[in-house]
C-alpha positions in Angstrom: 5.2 -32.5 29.0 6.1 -33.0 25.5 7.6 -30.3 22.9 5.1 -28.6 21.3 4.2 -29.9 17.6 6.1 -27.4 14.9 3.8 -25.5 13.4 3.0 -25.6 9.3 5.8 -23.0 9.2 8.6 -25.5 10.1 9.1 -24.0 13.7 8.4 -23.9 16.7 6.0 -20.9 18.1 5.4 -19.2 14.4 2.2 -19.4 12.6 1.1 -18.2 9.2 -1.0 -15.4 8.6 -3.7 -15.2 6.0 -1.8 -12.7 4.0 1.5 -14.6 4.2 3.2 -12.9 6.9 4.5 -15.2 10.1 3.3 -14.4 13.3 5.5 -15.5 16.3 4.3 -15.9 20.0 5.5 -18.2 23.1 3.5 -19.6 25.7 4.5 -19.7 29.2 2.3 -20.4 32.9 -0.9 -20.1 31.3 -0.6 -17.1 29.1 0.4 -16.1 26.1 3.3 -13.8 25.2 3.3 -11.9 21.6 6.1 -11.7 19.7 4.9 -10.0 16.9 4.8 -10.3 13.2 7.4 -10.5 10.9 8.2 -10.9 6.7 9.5 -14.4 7.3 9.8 -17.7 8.9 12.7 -17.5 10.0 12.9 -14.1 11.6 9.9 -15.0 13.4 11.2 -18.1 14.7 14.7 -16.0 15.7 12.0 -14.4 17.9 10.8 -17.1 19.6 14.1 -17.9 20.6 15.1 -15.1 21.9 12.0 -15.3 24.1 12.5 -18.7 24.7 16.3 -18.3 26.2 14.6 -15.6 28.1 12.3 -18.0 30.2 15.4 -20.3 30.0 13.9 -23.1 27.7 15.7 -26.4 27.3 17.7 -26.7 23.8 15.3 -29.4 22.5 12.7 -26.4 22.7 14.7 -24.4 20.5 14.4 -23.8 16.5 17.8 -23.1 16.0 20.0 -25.4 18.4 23.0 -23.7 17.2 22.8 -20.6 19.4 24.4 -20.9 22.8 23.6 -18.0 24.9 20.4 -15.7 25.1 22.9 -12.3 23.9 23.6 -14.8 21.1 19.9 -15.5 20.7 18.9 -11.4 20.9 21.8 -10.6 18.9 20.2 -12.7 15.9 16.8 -11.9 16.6 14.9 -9.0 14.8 14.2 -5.5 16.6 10.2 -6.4 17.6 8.0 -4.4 15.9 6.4 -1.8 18.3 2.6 -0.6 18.1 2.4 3.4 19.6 -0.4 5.4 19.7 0.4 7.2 16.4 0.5 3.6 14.6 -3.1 3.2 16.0 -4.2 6.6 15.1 -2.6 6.3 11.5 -5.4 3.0 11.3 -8.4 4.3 12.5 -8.0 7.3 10.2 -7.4 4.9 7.6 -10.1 3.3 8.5 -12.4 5.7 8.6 -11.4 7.0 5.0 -12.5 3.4 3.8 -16.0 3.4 5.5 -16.7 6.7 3.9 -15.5 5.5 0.4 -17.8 2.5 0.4 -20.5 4.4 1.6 -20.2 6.9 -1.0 -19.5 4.3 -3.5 -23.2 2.7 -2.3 -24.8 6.2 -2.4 -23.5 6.0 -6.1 -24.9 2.9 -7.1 -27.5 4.0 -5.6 -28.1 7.5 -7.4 -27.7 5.9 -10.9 -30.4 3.8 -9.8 -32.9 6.1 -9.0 -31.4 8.8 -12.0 -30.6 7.2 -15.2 -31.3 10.7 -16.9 -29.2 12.2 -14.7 -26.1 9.7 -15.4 -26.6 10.1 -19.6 -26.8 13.8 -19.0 -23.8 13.9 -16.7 -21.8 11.7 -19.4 -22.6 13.7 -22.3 -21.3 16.8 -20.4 -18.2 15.5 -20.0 -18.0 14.2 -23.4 -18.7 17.6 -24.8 -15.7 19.1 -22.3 -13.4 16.8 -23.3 -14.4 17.3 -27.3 -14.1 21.2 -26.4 -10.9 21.0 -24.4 -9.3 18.4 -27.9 -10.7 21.1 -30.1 -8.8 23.9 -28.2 -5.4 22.4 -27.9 -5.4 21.3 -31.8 -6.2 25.0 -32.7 -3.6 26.2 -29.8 -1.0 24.3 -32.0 -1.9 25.6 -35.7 -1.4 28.6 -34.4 1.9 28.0 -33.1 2.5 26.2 -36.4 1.8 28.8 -38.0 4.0 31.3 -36.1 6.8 29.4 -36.5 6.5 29.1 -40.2 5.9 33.4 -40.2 9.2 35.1 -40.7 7.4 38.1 -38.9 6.0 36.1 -35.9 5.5 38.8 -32.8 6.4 36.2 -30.3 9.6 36.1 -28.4 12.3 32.9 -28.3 11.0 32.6 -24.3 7.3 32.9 -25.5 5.1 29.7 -23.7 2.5 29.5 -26.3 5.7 27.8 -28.4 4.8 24.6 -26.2 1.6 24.2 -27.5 4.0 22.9 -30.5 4.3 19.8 -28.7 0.9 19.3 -27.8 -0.5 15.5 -28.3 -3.8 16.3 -30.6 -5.2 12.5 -31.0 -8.6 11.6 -31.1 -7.6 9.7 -27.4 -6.9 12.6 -25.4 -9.3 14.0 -22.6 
C-alpha cells in the first residue's frame, strides 16, 4: 500500500480545522484512532508520531524522520488533551446559556414588534434617569466646591462627600 498523501497541513495524519486549529488522528486495521487537537501543525504532527512509533510504523511513514525511538517520539510529543466529564458539563451549561440568550434576544425583537409605545416609553425613562442621576452628581460637586472654598466647612479631612470633587459632570455621562 502506498504512504498516505500529506495533508494541506504539510504532514502526515493532521488536518485543519475550520477555526485554524490542527487536528491530528492515525489510522490503523480499519479504525480510526484520535489524537486530538492541538494550536499547531507541528505539535499535531509530533502526535501522530508518537502514535505512529506506537503501532511500529516504517520511517518513510513518519513526519519527522529524525526521531529514533518511540521514548524519543513521546518525549517530543505534546501531553494529549483529555475530555472528562466536567469538560463536558462546563459545554452543555455553556450551551444552554446560549440557547436561552438567543431565545430571549428573539422574544425581544419580537416585543418591540408588537410594542413600539412601549419601547419609546421605556427609552424616555431611561433618558430622564440618566438626566436625573447627571443633574445630581453636578450639584453633589458644587456643594463640595463650595465647602472647600468655606473656611467654616462642618466636614471632616476623612469626610466621603470630598469625592464628589472629582466627579466627571459632562453632558456624556449616564
Amino acid at each position: 500500500m502506498p504512504p498516505r498523501r500529506r495533508g494541506s497541513s504539510g504532514f502526515r495524519g493532521v488536518r485543519v480545522r475550520p477555526r485554524g486549529r490542527f487536528y491530528a488522528e492515525i489510522r490503523a486495521g480499519g479504525f480510526r484512532l484520535t489524537l486530538g487537537t492541538y494550536n499547531t501543525p507541528e505539535l499535531a504532527a509530533r502526535a501522530y508520531d508518537a502514535a505512529a512509533w506506537r503501532f511500529r510504523r516504517p520511517g518513510h511513514d513518519m513526519n519527522f524522520p529524525d526521531v529514533e525511538s518511540l521514548e524519543e517520539a513521546e518525549f517530543l510529543a505534546p501531553p494529549p488533551c483529555l475530555v472528562d466529564d466536567e469538560d463536558r458539563r462546563r459545554h452543555r451549561q455553556v450551551q444552554r446559556r446560549i440557547a436561552i440568550a438567543e431565545h430571549d434576544e428573539q422574544l425581544m425583537r419580537q416585543w418591540r414588534a408588537q410594542f413600539p409605545n412601549d419601547v419609546v416609553n421605556t427609552d424616555a425613562f431611561f433618558a430622564d434617569l440618566r438626566a436625573q442621576r447627571r443633574f445630581n452628581r453636578r450639584h453633589r460637586r458644587a456643594v463640595a466646591e463650595f465647602e472647600l472654598e468655606n473656611p467654616n466647612t462642618t466636614w471632616t479631612e476623612n469626610d466621603p462627600r470630598w469625592d464628589d470633587i472629582w466627579t466627571e459632570t459632562t453632558s456624556d455621562d449616564e
